[in-house]
C-alpha positions as CSV (number, residue, x, y, z in Angstrom):
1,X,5.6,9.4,-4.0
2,X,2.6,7.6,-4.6
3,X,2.4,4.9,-7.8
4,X,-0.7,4.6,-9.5
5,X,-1.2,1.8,-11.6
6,X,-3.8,1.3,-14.6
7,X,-5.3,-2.0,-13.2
8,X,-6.7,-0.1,-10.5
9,X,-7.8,3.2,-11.9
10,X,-11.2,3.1,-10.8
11,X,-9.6,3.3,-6.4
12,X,-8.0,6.1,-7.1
13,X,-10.7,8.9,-6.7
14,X,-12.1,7.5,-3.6
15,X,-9.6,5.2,-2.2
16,X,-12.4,2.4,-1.4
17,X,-9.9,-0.2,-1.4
18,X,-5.9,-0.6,0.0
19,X,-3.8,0.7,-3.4
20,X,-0.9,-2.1,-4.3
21,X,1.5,0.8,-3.2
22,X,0.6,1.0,-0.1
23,X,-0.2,-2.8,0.5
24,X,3.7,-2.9,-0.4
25,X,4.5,0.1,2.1
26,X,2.4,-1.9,5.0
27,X,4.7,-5.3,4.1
28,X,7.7,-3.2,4.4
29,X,6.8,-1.9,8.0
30,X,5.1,-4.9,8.9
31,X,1.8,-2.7,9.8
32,X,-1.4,-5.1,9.3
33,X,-4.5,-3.1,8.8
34,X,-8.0,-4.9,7.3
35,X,-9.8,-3.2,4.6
36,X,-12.6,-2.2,7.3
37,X,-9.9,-0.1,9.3
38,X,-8.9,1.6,6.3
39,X,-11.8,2.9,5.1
40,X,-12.9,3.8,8.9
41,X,-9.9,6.6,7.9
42,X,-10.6,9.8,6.0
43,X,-10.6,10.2,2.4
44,X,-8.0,12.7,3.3
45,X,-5.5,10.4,6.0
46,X,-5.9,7.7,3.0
47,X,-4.6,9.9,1.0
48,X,-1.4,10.7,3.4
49,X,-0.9,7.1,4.4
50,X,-0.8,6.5,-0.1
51,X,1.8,9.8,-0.2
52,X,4.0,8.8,2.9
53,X,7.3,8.1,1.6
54,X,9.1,4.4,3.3
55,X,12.4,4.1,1.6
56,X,14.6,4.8,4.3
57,X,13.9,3.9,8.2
58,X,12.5,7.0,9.3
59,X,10.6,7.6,6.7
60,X,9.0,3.4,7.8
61,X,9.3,4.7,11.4
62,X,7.3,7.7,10.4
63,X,4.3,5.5,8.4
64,X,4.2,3.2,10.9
65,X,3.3,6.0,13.8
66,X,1.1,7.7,11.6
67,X,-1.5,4.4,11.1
68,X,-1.0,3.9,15.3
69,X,-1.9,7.1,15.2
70,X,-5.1,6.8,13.5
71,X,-5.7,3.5,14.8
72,X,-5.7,4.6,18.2
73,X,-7.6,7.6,17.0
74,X,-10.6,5.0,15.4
75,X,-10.2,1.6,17.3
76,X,-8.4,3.2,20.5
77,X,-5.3,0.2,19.9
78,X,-2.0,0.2,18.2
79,X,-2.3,-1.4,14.5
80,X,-1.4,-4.9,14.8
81,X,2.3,-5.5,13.8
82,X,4.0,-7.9,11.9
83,X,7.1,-9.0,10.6
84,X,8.2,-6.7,7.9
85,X,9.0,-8.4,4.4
86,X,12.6,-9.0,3.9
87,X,12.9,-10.1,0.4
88,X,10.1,-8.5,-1.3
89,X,8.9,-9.7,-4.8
90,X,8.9,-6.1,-5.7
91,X,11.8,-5.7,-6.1
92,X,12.8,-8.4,-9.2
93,X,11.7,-5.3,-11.2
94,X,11.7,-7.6,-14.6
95,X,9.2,-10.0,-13.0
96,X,5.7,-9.0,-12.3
97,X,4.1,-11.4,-9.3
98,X,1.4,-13.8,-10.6
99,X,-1.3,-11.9,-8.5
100,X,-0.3,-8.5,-10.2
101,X,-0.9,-10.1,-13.3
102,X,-3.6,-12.1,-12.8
103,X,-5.6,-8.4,-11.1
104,X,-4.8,-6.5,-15.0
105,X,-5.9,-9.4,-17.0
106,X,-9.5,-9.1,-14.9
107,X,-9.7,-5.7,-15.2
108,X,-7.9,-5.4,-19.2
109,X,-5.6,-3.2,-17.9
110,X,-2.1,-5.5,-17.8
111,X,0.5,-4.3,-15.9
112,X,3.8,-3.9,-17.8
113,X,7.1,-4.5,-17.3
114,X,7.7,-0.8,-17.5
115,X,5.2,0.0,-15.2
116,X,5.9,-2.4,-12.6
117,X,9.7,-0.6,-12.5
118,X,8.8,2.5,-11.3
119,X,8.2,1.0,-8.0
């Protein structure tokens, strides 16, 4: 599943920058990638890497070979690794992070409570 949210509408169509769903996917495998090596990826892998499920360990096991995959395929290396998040902020589904906030009050599209919980 792949969560849109309003605040950053105008990504969707071409995927020119990370989506917050998949910026929480990559903390949850601990897979670092910069903006550059993402948009060295297809339209259509971007796309894949936004719809790859990660809620159980193969499914993280599974994302995280997918983006070696391509980074090998584009940079000929391994995507740096990290330490995965253990207690993401995510998760407190009644409390939307400062920085979510903060990105729908630029763009006045505010991210709801109600939105924020279908993560």
């Amino acid at each position: 599943m792949f969560y849109r949210y309003r605040f950053e509408s105008e990504v969707y169509p071409t995927l020119s920058r990370i989506p917050l769903h998949v910026r929480m996917k990559l903390d949850l495998t601990g897979v670092k990638i910069s903006l550059k090596s993402w948009l060295a990826f297809s339209l259509e892998e971007r796309n894949v890497l936004c719809h790859l499920p990660v809620e159980t360990d193969e499914e993280r096991r599974v994302f995280s070979s997918y983006l070696n995959l391509l980074s090998r395929r584009y940079f000929g290396e391994d995507a740096a690794l990290g330490s995965p998040v253990s207690d993401p902020p995510w998760e407190e589904l009644a409390h939307i992070p400062d920085p979510v906030q903060a990105r729908g009050k630029e763009t006045d599209k505010a991210v709801t409570v109600e939105e924020w919980s279908r993560w």
